[in-house]
N, CA, C and O atoms as a GROMACS GRO file, in nm:
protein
  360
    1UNK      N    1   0.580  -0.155  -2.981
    1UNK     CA    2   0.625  -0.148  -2.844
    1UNK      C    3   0.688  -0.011  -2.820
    1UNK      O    4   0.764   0.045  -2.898
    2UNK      N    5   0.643   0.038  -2.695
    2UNK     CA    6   0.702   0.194  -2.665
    2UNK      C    7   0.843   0.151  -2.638
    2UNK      O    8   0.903   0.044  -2.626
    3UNK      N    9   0.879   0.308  -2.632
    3UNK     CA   10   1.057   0.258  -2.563
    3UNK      C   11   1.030   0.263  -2.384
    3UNK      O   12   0.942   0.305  -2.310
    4UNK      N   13   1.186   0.182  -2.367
    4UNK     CA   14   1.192   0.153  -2.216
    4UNK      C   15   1.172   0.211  -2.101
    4UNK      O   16   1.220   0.321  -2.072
    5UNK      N   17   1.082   0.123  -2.009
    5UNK     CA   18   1.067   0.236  -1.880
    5UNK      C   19   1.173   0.316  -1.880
    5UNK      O   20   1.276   0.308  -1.947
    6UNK      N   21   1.135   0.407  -1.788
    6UNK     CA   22   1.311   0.489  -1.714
    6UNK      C   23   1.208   0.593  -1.623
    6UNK      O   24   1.104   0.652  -1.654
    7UNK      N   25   1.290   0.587  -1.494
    7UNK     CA   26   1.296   0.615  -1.424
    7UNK      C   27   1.260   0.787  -1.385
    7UNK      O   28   1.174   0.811  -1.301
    8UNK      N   29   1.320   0.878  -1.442
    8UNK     CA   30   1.363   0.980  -1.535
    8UNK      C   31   1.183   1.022  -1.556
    8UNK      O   32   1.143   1.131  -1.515
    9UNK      N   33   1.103   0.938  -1.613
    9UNK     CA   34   0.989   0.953  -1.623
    9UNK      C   35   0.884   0.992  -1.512
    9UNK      O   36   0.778   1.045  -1.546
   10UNK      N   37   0.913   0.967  -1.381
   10UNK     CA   38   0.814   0.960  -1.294
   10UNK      C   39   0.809   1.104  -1.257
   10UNK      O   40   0.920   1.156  -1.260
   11UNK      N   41   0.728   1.171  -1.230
   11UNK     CA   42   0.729   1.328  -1.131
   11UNK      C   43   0.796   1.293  -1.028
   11UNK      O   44   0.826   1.175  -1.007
   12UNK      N   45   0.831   1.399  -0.942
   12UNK     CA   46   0.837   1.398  -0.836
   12UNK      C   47   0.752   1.344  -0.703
   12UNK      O   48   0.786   1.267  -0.613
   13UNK      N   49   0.635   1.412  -0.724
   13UNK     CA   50   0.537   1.328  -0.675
   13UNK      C   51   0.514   1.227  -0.668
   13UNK      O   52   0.507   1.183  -0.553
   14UNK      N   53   0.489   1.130  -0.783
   14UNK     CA   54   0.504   0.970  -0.816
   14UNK      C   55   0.649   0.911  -0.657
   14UNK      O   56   0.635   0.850  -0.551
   15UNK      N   57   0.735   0.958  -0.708
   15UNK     CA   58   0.884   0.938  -0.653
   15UNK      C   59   0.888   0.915  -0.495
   15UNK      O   60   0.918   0.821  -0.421
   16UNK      N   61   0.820   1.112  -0.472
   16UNK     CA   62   0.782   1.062  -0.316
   16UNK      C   63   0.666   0.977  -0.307
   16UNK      O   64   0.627   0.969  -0.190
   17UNK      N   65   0.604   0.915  -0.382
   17UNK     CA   66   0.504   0.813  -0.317
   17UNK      C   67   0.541   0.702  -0.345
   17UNK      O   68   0.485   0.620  -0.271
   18UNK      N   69   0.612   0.654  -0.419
   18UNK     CA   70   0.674   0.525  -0.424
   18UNK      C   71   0.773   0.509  -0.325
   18UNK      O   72   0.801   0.394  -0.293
   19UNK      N   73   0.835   0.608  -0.268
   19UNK     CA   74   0.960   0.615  -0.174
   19UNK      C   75   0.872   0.572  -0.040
   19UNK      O   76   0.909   0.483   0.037
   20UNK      N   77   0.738   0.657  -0.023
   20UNK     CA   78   0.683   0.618   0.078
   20UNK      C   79   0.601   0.453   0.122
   20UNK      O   80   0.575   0.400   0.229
   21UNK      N   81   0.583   0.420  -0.001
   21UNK     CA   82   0.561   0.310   0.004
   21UNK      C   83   0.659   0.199   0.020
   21UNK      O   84   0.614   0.094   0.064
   22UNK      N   85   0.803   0.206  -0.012
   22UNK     CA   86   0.895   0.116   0.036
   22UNK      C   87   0.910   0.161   0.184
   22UNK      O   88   0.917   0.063   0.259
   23UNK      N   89   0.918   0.297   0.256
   23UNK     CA   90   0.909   0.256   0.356
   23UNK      C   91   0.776   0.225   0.464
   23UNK      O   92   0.797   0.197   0.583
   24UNK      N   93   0.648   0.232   0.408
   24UNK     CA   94   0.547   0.143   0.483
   24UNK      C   95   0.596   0.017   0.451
   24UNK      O   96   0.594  -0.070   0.539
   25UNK      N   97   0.638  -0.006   0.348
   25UNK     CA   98   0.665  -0.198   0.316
   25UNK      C   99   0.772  -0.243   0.404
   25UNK      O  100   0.827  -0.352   0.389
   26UNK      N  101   0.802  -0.163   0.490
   26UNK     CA  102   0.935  -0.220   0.583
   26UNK      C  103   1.069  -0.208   0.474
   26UNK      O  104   1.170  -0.222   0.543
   27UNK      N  105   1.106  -0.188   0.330
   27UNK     CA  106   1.215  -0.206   0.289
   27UNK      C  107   1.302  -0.139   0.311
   27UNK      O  108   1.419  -0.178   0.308
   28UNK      N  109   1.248   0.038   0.353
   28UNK     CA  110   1.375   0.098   0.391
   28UNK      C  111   1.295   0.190   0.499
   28UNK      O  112   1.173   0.194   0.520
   29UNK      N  113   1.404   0.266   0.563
   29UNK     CA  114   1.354   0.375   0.720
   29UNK      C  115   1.447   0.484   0.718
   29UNK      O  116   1.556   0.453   0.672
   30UNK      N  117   1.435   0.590   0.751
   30UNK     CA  118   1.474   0.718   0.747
   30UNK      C  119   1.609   0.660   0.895
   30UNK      O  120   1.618   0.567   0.975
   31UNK      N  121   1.665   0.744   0.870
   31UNK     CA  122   1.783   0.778   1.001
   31UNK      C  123   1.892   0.830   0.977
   31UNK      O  124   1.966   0.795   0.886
   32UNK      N  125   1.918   0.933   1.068
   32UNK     CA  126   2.020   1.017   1.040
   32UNK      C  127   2.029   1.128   0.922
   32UNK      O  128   2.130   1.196   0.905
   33UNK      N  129   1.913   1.140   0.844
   33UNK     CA  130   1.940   1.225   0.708
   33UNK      C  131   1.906   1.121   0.611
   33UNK      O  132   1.842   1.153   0.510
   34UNK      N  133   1.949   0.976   0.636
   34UNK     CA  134   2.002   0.886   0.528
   34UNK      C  135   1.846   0.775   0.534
   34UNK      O  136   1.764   0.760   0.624
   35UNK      N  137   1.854   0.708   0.384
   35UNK     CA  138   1.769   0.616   0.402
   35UNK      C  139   1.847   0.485   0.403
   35UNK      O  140   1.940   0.459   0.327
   36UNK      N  141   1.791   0.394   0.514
   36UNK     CA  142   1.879   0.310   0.525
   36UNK      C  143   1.754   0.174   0.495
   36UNK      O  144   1.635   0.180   0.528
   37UNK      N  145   1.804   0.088   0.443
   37UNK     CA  146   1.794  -0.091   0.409
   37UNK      C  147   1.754  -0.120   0.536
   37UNK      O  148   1.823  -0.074   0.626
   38UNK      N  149   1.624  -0.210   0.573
   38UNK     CA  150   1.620  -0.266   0.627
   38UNK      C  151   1.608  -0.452   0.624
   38UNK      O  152   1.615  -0.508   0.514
   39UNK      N  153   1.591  -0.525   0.738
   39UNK     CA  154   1.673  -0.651   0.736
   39UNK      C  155   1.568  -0.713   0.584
   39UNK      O  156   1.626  -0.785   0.503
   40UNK      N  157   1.390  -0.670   0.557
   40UNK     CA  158   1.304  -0.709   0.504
   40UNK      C  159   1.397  -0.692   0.328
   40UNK      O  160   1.383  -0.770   0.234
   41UNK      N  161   1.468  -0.590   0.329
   41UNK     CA  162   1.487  -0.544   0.196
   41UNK      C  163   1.631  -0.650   0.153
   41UNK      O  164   1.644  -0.715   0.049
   42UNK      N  165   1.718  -0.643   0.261
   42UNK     CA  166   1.844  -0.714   0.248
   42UNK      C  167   1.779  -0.902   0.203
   42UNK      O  168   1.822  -0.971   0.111
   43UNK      N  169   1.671  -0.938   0.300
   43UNK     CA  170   1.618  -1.072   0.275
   43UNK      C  171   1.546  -1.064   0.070
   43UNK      O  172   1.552  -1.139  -0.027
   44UNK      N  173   1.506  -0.969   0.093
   44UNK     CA  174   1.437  -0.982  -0.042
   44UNK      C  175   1.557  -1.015  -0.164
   44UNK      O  176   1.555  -1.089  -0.263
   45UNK      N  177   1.679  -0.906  -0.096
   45UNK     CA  178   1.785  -0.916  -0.236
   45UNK      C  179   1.876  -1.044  -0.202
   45UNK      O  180   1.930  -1.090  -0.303
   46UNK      N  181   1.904  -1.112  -0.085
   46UNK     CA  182   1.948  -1.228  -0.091
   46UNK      C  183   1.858  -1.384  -0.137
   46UNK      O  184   1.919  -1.488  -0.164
   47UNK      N  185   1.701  -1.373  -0.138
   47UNK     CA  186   1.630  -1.475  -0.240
   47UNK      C  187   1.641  -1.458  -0.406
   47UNK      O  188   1.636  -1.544  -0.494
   48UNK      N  189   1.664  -1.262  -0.416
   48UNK     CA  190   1.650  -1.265  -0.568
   48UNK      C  191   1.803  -1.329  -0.624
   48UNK      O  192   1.818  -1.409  -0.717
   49UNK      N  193   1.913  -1.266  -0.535
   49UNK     CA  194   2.074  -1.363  -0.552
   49UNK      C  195   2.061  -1.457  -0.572
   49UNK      O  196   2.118  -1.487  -0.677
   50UNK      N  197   1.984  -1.580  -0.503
   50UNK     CA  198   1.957  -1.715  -0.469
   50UNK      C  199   1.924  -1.800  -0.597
   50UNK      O  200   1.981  -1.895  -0.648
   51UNK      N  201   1.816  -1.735  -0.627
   51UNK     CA  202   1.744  -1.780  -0.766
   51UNK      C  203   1.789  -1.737  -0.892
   51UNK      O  204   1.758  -1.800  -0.993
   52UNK      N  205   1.875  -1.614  -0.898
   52UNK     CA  206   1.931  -1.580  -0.980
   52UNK      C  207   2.046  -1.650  -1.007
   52UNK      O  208   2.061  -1.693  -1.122
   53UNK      N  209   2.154  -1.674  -0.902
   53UNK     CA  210   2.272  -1.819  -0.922
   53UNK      C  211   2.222  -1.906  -0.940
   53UNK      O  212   2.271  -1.958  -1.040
   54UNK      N  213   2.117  -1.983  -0.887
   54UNK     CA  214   2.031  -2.117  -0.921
   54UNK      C  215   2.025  -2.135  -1.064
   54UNK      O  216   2.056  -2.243  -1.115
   55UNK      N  217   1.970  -1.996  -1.161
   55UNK     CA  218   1.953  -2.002  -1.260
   55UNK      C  219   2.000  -1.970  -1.360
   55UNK      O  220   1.940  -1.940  -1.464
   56UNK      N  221   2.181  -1.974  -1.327
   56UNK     CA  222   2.281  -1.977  -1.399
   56UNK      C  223   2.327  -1.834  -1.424
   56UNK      O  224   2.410  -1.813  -1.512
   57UNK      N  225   2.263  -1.708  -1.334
   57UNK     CA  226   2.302  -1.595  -1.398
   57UNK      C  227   2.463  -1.583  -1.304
   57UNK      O  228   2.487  -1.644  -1.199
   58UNK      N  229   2.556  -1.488  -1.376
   58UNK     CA  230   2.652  -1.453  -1.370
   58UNK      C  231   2.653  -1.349  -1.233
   58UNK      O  232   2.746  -1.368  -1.155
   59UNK      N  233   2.584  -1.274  -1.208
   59UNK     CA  234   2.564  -1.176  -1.138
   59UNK      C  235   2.684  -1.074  -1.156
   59UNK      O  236   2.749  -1.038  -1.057
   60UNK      N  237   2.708  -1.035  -1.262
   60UNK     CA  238   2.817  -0.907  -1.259
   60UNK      C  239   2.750  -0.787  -1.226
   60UNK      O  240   2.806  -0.695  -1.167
   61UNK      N  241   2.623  -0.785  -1.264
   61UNK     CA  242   2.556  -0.638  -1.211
   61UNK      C  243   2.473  -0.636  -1.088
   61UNK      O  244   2.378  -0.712  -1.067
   62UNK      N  245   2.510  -0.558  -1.022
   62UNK     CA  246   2.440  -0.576  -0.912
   62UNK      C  247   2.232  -0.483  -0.893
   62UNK      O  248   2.135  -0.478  -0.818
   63UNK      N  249   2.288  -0.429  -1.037
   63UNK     CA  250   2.136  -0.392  -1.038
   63UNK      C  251   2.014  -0.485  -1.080
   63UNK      O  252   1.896  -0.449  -1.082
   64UNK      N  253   2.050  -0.582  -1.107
   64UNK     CA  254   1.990  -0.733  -1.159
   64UNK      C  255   1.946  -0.797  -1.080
   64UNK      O  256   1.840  -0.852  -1.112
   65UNK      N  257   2.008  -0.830  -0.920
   65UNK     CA  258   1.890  -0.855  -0.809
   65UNK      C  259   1.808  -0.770  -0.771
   65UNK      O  260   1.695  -0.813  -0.746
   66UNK      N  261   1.832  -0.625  -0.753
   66UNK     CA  262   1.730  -0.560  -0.704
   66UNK      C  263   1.640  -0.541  -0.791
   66UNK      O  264   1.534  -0.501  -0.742
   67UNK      N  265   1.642  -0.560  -0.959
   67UNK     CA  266   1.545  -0.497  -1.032
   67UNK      C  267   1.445  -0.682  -0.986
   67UNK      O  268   1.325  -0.656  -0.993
   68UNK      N  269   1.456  -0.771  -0.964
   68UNK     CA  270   1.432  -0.921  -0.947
   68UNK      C  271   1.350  -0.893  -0.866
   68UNK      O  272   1.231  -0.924  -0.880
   69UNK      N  273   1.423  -0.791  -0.704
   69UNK     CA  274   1.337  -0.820  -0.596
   69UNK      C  275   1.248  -0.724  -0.528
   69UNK      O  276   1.196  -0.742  -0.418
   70UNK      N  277   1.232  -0.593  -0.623
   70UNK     CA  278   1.150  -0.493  -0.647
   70UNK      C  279   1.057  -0.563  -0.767
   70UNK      O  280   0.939  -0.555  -0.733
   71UNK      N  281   1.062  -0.590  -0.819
   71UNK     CA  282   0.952  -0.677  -0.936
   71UNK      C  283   0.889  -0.795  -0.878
   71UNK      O  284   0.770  -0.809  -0.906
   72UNK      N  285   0.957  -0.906  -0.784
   72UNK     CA  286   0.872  -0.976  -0.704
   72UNK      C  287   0.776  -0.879  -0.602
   72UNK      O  288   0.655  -0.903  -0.598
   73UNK      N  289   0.826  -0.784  -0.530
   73UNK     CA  290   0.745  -0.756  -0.422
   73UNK      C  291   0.641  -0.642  -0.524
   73UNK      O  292   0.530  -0.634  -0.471
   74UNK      N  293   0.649  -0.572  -0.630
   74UNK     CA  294   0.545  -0.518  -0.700
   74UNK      C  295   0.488  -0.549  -0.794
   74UNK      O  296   0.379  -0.502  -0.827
   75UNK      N  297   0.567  -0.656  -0.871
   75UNK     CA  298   0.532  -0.637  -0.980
   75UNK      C  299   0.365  -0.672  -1.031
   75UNK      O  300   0.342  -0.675  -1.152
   76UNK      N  301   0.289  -0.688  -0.962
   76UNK     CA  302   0.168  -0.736  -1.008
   76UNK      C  303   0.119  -0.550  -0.980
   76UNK      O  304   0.034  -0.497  -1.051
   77UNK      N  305   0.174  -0.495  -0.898
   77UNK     CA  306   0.085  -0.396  -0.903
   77UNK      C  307   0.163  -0.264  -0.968
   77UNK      O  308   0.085  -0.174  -1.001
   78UNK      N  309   0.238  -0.251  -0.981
   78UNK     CA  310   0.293  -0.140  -1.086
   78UNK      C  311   0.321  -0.129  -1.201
   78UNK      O  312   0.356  -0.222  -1.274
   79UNK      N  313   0.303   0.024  -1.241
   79UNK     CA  314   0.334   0.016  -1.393
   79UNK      C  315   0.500  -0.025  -1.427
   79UNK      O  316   0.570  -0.085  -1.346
   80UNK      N  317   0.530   0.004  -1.519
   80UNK     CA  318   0.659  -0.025  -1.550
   80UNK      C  319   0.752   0.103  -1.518
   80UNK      O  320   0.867   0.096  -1.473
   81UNK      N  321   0.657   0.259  -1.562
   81UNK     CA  322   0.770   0.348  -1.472
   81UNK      C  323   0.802   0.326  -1.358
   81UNK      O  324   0.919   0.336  -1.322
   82UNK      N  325   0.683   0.285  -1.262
   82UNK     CA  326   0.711   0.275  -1.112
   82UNK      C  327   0.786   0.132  -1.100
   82UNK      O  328   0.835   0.138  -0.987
   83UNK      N  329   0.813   0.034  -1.143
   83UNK     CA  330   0.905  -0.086  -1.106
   83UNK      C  331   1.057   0.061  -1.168
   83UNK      O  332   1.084   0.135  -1.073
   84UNK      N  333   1.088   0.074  -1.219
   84UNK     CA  334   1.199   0.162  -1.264
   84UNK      C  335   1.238   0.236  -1.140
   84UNK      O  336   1.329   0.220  -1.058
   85UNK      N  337   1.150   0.315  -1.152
   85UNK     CA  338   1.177   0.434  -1.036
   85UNK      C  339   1.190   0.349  -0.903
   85UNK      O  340   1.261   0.397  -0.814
   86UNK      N  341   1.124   0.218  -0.879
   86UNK     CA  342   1.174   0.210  -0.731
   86UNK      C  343   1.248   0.096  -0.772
   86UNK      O  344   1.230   0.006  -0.689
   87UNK      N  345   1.337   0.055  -0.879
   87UNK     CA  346   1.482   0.008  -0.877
   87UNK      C  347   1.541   0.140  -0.855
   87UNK      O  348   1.596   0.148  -0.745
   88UNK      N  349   1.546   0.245  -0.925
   88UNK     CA  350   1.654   0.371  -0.910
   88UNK      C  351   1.639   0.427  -0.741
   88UNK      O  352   1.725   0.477  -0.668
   89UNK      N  353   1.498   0.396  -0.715
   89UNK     CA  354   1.550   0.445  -0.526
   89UNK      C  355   1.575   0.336  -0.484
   89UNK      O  356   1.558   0.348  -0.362
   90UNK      N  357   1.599   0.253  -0.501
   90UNK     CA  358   1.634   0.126  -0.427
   90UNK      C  359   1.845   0.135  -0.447
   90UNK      O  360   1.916   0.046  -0.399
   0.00000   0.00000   0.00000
């Protein structure tokens, strides 16, 4: 087994195209300078919360739903750098 995705790995390129693809996916939208969450992305991380308390997790980290609800909405189609890299832009 290789060692662990990371994020760290992707080009730049990769980065801006995964960035662009969360925002065609509705998860996030440019404004003001800033990228901001939209309501699609907030719903995604309150089902991965949901199922994650359901299933006894603790939730002390908060990077543990989003890596949940970036892996539901890709995971069939990305590699493992790109689930990484769009937990780290997420």
């Amino acid at each position: 087994m290789g060692s662990p995705a990371h994020a760290s790995e992707a080009r730049p390129s990769d980065q801006d195209r995964l960035l662009r693809q969360l925002i065609t996916d509705g998860f996030v939208r440019h404004g003001g300078g800033l990228l901001l969450a939209q309501p699609r992305w907030h719903a995604a991380l309150a089902r991965a919360a949901m199922e994650l308390h359901e299933a006894g997790e603790e939730l002390t980290d908060v990077r543990v739903p989003i890596a949940w609800a970036v892996t539901e909405a890709y995971g069939e189609r990305a590699s493992d750098v790109e689930l990484a890299t769009l937990v780290w832009l997420s």
